[in-house]
C-alpha beads as a LAMMPS data file, in Angstrom:
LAMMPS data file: protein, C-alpha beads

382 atoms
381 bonds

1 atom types
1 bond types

-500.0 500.0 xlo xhi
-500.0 500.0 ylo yhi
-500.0 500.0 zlo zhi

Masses

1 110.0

Atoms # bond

1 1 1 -76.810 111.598 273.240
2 1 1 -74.732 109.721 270.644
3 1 1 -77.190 107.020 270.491
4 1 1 -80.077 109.728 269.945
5 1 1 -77.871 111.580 267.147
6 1 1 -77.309 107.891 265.602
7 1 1 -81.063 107.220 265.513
8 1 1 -81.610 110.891 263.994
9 1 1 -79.244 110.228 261.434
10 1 1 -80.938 106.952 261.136
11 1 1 -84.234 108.175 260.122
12 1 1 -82.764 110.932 258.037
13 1 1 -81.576 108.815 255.686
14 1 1 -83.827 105.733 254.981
15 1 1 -87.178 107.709 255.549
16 1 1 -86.156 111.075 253.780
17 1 1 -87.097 112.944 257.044
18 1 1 -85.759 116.614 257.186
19 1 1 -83.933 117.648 260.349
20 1 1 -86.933 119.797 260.885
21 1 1 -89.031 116.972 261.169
22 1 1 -86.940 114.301 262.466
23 1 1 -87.214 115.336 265.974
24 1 1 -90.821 114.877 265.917
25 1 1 -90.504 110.890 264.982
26 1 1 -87.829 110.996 267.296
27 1 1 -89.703 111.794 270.278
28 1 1 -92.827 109.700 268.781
29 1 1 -90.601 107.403 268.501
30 1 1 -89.422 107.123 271.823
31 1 1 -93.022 107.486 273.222
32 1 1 -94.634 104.377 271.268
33 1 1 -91.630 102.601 272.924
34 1 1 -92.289 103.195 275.724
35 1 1 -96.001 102.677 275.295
36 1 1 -94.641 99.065 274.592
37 1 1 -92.411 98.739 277.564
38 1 1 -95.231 99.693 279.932
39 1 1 -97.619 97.432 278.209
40 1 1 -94.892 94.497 278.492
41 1 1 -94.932 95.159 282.256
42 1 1 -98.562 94.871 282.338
43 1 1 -98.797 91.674 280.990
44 1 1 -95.894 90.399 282.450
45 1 1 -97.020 91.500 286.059
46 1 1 -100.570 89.829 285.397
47 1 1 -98.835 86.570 284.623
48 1 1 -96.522 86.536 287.631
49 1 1 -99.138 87.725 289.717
50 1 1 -101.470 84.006 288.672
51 1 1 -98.638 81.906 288.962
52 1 1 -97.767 83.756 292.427
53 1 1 -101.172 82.995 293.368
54 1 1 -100.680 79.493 293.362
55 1 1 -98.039 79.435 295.933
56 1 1 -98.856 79.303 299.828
57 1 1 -96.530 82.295 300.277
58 1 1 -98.419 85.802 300.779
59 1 1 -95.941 88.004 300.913
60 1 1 -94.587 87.893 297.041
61 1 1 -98.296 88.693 296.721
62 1 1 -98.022 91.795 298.853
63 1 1 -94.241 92.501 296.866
64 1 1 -96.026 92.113 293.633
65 1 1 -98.865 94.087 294.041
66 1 1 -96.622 97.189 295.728
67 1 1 -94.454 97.231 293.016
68 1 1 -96.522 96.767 289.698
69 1 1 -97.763 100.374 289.338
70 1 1 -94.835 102.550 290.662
71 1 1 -92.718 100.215 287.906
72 1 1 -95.381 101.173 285.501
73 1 1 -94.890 104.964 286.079
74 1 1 -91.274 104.722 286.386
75 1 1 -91.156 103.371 282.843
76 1 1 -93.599 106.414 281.557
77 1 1 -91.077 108.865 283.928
78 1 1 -87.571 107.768 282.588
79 1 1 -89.669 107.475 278.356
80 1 1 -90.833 110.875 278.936
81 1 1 -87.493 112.200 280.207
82 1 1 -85.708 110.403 277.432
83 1 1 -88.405 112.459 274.957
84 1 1 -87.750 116.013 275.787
85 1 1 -83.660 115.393 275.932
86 1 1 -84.158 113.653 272.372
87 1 1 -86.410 116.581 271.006
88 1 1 -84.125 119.085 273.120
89 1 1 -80.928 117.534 271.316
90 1 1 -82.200 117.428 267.831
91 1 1 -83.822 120.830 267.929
92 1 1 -79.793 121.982 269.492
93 1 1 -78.877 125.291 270.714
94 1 1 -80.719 127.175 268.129
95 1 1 -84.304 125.572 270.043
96 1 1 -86.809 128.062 271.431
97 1 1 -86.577 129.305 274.634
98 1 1 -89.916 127.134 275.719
99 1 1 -87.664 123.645 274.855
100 1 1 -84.294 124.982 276.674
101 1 1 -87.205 125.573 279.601
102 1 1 -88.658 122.189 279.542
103 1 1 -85.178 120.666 278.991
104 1 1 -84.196 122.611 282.297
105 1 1 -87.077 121.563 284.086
106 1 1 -87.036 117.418 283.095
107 1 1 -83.891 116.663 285.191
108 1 1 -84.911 118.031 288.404
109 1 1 -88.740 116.824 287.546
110 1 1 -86.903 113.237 286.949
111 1 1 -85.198 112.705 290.156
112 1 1 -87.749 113.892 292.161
113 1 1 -90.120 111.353 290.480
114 1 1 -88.034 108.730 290.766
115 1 1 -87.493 109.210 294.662
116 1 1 -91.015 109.953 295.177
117 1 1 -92.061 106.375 292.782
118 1 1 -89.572 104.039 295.225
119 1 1 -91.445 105.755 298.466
120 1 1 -94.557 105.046 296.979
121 1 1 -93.317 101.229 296.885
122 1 1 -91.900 101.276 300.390
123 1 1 -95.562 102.896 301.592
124 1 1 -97.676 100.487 299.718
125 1 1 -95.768 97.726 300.880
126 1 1 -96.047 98.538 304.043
127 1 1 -99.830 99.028 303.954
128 1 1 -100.584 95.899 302.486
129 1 1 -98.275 94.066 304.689
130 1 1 -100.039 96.118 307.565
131 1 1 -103.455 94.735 306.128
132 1 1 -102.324 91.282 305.812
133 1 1 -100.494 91.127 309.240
134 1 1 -104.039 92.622 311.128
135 1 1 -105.585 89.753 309.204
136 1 1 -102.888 87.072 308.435
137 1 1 -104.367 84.650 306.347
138 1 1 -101.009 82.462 305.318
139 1 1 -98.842 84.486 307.343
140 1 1 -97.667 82.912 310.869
141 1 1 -97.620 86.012 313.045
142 1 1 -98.157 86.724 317.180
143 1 1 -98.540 90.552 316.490
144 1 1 -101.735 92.268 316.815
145 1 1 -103.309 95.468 315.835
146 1 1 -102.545 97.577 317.803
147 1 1 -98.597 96.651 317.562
148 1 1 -99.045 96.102 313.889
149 1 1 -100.723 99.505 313.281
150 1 1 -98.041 101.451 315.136
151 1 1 -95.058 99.834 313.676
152 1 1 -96.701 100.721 310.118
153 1 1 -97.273 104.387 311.400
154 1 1 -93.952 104.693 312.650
155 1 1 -92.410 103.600 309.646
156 1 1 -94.494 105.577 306.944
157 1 1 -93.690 108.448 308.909
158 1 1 -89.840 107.635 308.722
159 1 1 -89.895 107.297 304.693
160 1 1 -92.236 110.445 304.449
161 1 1 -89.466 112.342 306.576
162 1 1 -86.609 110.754 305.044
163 1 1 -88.019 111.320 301.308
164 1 1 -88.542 115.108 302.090
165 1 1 -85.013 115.492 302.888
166 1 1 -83.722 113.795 300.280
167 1 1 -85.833 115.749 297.621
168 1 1 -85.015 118.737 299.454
169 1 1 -81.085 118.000 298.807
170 1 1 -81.809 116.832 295.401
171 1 1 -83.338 120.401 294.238
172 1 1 -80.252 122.192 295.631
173 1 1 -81.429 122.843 299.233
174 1 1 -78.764 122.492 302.145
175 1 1 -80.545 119.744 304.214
176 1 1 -77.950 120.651 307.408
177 1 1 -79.265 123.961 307.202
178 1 1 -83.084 122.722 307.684
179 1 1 -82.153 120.290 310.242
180 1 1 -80.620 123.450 312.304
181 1 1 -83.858 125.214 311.671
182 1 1 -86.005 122.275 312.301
183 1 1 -84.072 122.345 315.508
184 1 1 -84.064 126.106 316.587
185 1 1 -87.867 126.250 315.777
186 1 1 -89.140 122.368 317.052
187 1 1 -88.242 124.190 320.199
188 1 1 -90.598 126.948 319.472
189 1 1 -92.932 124.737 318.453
190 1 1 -92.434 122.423 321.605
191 1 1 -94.087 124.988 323.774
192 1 1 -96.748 125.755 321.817
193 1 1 -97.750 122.527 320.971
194 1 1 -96.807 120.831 324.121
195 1 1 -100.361 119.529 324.576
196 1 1 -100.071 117.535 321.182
197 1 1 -96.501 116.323 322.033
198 1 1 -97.960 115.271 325.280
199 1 1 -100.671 112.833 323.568
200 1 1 -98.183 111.993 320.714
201 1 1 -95.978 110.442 323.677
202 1 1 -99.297 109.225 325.235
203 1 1 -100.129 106.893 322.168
204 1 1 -96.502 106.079 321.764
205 1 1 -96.642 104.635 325.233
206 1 1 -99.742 102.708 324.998
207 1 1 -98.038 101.192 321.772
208 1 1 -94.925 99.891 324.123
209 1 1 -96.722 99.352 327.119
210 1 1 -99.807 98.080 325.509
211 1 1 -102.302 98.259 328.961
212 1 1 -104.950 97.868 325.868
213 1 1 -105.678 97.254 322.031
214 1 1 -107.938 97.706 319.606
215 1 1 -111.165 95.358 320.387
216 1 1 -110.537 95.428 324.077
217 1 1 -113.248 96.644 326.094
218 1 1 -111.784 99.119 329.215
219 1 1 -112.645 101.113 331.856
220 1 1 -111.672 103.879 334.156
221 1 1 -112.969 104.423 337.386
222 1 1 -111.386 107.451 337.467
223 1 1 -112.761 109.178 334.580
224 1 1 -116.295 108.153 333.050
225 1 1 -114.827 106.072 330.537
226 1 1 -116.195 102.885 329.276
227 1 1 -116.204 100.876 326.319
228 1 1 -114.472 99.276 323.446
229 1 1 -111.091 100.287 321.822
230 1 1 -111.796 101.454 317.797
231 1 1 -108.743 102.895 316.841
232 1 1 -105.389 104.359 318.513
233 1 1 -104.245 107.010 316.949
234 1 1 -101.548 109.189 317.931
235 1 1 -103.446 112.288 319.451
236 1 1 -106.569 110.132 320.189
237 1 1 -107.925 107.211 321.362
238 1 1 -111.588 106.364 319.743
239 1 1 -113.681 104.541 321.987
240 1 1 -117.211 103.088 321.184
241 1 1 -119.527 103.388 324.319
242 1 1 -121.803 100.933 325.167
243 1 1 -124.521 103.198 323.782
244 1 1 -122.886 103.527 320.555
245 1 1 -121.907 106.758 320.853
246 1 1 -118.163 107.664 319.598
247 1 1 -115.829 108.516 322.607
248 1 1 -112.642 110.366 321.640
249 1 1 -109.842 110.485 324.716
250 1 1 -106.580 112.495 324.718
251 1 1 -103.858 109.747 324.920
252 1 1 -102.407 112.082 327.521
253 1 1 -105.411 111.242 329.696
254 1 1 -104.120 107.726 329.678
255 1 1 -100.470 108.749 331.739
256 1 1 -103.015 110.009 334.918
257 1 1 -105.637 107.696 334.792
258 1 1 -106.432 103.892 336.119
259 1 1 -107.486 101.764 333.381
260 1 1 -109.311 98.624 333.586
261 1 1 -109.192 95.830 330.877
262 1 1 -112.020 93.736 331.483
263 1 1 -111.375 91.740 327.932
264 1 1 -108.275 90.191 329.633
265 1 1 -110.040 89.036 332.552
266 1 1 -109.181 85.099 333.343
267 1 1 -112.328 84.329 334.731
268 1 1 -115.920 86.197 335.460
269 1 1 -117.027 86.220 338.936
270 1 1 -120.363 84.834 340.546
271 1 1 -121.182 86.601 343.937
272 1 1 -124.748 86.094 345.239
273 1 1 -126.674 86.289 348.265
274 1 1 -129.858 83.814 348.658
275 1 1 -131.674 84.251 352.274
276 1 1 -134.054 81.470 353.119
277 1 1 -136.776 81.424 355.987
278 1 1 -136.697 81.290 359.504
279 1 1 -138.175 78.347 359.863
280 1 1 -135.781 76.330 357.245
281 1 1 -132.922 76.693 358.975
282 1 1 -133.049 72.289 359.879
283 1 1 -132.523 71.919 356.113
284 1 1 -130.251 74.818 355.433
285 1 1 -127.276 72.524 355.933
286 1 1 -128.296 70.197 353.361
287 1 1 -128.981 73.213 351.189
288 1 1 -125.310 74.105 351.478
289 1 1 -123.812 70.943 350.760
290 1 1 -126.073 70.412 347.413
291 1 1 -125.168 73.901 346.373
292 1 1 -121.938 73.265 346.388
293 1 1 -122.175 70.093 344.923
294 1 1 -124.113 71.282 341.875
295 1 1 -121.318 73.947 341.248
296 1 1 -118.803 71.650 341.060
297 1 1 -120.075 69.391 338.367
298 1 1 -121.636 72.660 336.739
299 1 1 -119.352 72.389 333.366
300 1 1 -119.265 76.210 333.136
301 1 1 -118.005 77.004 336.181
302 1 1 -114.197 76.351 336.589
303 1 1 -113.490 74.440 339.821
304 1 1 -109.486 75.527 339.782
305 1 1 -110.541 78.838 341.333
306 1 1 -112.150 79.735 344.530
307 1 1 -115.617 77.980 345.308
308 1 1 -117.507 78.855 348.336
309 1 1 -121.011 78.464 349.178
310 1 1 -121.202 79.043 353.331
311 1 1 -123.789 80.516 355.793
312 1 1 -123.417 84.133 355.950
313 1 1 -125.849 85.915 357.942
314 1 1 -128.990 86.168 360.098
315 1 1 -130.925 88.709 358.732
316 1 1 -134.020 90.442 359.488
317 1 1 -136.210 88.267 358.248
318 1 1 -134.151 85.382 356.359
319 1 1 -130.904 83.036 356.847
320 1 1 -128.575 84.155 354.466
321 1 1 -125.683 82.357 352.380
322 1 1 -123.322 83.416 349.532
323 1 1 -122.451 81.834 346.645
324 1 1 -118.701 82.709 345.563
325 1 1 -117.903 81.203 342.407
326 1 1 -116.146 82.257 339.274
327 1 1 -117.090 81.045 335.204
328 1 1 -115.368 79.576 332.933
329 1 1 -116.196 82.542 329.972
330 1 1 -115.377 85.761 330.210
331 1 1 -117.766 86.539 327.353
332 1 1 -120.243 89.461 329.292
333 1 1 -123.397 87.606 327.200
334 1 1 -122.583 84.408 327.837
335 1 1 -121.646 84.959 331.381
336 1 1 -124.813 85.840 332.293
337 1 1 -126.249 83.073 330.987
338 1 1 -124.476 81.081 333.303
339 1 1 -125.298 83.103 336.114
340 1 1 -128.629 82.680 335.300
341 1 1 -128.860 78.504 334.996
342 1 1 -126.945 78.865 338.199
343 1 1 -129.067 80.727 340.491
344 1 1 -131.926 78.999 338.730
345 1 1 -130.427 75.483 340.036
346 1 1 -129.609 77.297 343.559
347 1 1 -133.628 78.322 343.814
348 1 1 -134.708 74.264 342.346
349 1 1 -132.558 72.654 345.271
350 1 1 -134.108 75.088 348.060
351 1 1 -137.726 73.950 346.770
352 1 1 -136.386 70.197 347.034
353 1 1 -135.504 70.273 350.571
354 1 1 -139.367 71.886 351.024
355 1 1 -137.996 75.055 352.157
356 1 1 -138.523 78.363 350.512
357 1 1 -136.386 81.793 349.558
358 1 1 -137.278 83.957 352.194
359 1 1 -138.669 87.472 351.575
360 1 1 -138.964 90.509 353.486
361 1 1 -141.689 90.118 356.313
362 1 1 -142.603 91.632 359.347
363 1 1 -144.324 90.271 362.492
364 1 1 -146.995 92.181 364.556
365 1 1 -147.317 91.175 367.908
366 1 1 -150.398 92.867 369.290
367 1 1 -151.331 93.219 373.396
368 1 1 -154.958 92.430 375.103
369 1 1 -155.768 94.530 377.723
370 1 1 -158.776 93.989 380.145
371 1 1 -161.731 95.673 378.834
372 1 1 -162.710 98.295 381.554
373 1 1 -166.381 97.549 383.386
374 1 1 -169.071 99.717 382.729
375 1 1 -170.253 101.924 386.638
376 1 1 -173.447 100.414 387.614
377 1 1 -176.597 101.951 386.648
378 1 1 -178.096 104.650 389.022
379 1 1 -181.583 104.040 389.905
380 1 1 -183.904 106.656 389.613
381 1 1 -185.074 108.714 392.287
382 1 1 -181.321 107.639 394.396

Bonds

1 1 1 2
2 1 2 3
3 1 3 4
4 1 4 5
5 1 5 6
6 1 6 7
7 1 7 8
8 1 8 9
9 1 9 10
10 1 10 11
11 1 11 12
12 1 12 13
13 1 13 14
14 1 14 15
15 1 15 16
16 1 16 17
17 1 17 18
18 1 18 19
19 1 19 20
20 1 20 21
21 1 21 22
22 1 22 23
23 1 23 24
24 1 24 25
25 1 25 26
26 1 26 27
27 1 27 28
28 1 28 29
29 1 29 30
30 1 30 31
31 1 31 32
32 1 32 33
33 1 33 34
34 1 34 35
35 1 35 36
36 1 36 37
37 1 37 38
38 1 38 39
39 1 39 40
40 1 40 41
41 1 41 42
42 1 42 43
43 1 43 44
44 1 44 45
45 1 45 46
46 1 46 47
47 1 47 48
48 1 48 49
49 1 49 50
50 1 50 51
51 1 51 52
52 1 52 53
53 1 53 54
54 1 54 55
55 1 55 56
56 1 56 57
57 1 57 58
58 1 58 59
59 1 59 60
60 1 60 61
61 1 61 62
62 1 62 63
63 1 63 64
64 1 64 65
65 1 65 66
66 1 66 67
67 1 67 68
68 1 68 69
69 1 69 70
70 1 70 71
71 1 71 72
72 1 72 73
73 1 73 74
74 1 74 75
75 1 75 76
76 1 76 77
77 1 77 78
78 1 78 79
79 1 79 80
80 1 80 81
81 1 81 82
82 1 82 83
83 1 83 84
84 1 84 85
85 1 85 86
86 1 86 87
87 1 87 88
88 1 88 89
89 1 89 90
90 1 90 91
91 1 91 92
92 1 92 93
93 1 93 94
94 1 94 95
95 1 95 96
96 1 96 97
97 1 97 98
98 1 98 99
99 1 99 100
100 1 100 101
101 1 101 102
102 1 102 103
103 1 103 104
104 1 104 105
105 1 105 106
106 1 106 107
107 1 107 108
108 1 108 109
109 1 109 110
110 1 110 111
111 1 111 112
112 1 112 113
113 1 113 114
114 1 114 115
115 1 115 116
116 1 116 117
117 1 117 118
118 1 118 119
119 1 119 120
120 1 120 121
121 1 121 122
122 1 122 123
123 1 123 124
124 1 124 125
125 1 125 126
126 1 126 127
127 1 127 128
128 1 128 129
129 1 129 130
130 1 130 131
131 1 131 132
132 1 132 133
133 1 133 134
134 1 134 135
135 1 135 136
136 1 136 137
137 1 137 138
138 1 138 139
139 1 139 140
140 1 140 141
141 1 141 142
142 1 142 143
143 1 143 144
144 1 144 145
145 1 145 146
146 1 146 147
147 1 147 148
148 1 148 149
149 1 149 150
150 1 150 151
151 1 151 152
152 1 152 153
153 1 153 154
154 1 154 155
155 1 155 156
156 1 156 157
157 1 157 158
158 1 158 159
159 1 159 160
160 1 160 161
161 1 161 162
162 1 162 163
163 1 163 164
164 1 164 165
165 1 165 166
166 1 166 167
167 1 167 168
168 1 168 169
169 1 169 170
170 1 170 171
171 1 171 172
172 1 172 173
173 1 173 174
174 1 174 175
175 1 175 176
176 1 176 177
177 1 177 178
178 1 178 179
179 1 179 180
180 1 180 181
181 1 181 182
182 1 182 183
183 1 183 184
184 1 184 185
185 1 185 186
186 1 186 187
187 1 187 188
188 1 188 189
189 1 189 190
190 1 190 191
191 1 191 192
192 1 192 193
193 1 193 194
194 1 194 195
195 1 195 196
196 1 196 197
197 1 197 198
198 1 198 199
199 1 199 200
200 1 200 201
201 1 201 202
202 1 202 203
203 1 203 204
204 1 204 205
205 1 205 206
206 1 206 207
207 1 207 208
208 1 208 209
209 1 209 210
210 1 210 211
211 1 211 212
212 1 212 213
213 1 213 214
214 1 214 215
215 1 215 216
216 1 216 217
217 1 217 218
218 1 218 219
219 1 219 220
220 1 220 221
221 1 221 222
222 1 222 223
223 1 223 224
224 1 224 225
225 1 225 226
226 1 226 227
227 1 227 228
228 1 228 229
229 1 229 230
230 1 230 231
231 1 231 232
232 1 232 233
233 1 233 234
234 1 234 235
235 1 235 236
236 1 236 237
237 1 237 238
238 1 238 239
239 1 239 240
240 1 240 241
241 1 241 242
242 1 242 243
243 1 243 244
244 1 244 245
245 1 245 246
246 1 246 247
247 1 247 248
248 1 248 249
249 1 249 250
250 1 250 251
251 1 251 252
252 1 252 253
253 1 253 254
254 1 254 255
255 1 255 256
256 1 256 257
257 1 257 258
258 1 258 259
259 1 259 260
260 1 260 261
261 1 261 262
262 1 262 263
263 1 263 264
264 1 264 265
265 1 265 266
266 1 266 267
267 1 267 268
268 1 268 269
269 1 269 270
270 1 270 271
271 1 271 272
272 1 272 273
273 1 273 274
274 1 274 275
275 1 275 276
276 1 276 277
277 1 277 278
278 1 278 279
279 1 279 280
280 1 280 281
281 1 281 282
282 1 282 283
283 1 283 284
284 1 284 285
285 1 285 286
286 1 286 287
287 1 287 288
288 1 288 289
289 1 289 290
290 1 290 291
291 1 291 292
292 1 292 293
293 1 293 294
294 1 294 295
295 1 295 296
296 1 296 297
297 1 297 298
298 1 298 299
299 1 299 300
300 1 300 301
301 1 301 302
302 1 302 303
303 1 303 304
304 1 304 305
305 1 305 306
306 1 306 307
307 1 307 308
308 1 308 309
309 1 309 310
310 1 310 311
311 1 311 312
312 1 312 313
313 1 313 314
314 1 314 315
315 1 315 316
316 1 316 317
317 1 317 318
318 1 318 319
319 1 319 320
320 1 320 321
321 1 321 322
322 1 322 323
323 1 323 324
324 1 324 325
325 1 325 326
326 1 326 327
327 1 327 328
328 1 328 329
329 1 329 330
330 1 330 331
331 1 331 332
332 1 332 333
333 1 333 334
334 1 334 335
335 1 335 336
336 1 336 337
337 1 337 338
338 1 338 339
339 1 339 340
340 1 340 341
341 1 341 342
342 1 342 343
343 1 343 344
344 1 344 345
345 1 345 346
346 1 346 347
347 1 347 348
348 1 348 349
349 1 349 350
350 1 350 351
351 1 351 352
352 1 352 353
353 1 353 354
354 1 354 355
355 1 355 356
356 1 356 357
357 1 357 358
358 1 358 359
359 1 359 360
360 1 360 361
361 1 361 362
362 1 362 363
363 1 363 364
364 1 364 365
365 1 365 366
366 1 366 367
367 1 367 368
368 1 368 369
369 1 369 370
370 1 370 371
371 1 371 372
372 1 372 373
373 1 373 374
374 1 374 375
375 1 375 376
376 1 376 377
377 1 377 378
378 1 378 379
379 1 379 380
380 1 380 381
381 1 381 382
């Protein structure tokens, strides 16, 4: 206050200012300063932020570009503050009951800013790093989206908790006393809620345990459930159907339920049944041993795992053998494509060995009895 009364006295005296106008170019004083110090920031930030640019390191991009603009309105907060104390102290006691009002109202108006500016940095920090990590261009990371967006939820919701207290205890209120209420009534709320709590601890298992992730296509043969992971949220679990439509699934329904992953399959399987005829069944041998060949030097099938290609049956009307194979891919398009080229190749070695698939057909065996003679002829007259 000193330093204000200083600059009042200041102004008084080289600029023949009254005291009744001195408080005015005092506080317009104080605001084109702080005018300047805000544009300063500006133009130092956009200067930092090009030579920053031209380092391999992201993340004093993500630390620069979460701090610039709370820093900016901190500097307008703590000029603005520093105006109505200024104008406040000039106008002294004597000041109208609006100024003594505003003067009451800029301290608490000043802390809470400046606690609610710092969790805006901590938030947008985290975003962007969240963003950056789910896409990490120049960042060496193992974690993926799914254990990237909880982490970020998790902590948000920390800071968003932890700044309510603290503005609560700032503006006077006893923060033990709404911790015992948050207590007496989360009980309350516990049993009527218990369905939400129950998917909230649904989602926060599938964060730990991690059976899936976003991308990942699953299924339950349980519930009619099929599709690929959108988002995990922590009520819900979005899942696009193979149809396109949007399927949204209690996390809850994920503690009773059997989920498959197929996206973390190792291999895709190949399990086929080819019958030839009856009357191949001299070159069905050789059929075997050429199928069998051909898979192993197929270079999308992977040889490592099981390979069997045996004579199964004697059907009906056909001599049936399996193929039992497994691809390389686990891609569901391109999987078929193999499956394809390889029953393709099966069919091609059955026509070189001059045999043929067989097909359903039925034979009619049919019985000639002796046509019965005719009586002989009466003559007339006998």
């Amino acid at each position: 206050m000193q330093d204000i009364a200083a600059v009042q006295q200041w102004l008084e005296q080289y600029f023949s200012i009254g005291a009744e106008g001195g408080w005015l170019l005092t506080v317009f004083s104080i605001i084109f300063l702080t005018l300047v110090c805000a544009l300063f920031a500006k133009l130092f930030f956009n200067r930092l932020a090009v030579q920053l640019q031209k380092t391999t390191n992201q993340w004093d991009d993500i630390l620069l570009a979460a701090i610039r603009r709370p820093i900016i309105f901190m500097i307008w907060l703590l000029g603005g503050s520093i105006a109505v104390y200024a104008g406040n102290f000039v106008v002294g006691d004597g000041g109208s009951a609006s100024s003594n009002a505003l003067l009451a109202l800029a301290q608490p108006v000043r802390k809470v800013g400046v606690i609610l500016l710092i969790a805006w940095f901590f938030i947008r920090f985290i975003r962007l790093s969240e963003v950056k990590l789910i896409d990490p261009t120049g960042i060496s990371t193992s974690m993926d989206h799914t254990t990237v967006s909880a982490f970020a939820k998790l902590l948000r919701l920390s800071i968003i908790i932890t700044v309510s207290l603290v503005v609560l205890q700032s503006l006077g209120y006893s923060i033990s006393g709404v911790l015992a209420f948050g207590g007496i009534g989360g009980i309350a709320v516990g049993f009527a809620a218990k369905d939400l709590l129950a998917n909230f601890f649904g989602g926060l298992m599938i964060y730990m345990d991690r059976p899936f992730k976003v991308g990942d296509w699953i299924r339950s043969p349980d519930k009619n459930i099929e599709g690929v992971v959108e988002d995990i949220g922590w009520r819900l679990t979005r899942i696009r159907t193979f149809d396109k439509r949007p399927l949204y699934v209690p996390n809850a329904t994920f503690a009773n339920i059997s989920v498959e992953n197929p996206s973390r399959m190792s291999n895709r399987r190949i399990y086929e049944t080819v019958g030839v005829r009856y009357c191949d069944i001299d070159t069905l041998s050789a059929i075997l041993v050429d199928v069998r060949a051909m898979l192993k030097q197929h270079p999308e099938i992977d040889t490592r795992q099981t390979l069997m290609v045996n004579f199964n049956k004697m059907a009906e009307s056909s001599l049936d053998f399996f193929v039992y194979t497994f691809t390389k891919t686990t891609n569901w398009e391109h999987f078929h494509k193999v499956k394809e080229d390889v029953l393709f190749k099966v069919a091609k070695i059955i026509e070189q060995h001059n045999a043929q698939v067989a097909f359903p057909t039925s034979t009619l065996h049919l019985e000639m009895e002796d046509q019965p003679r005719m009586p002989p002829l009466v003559e007339a007259g006998q």
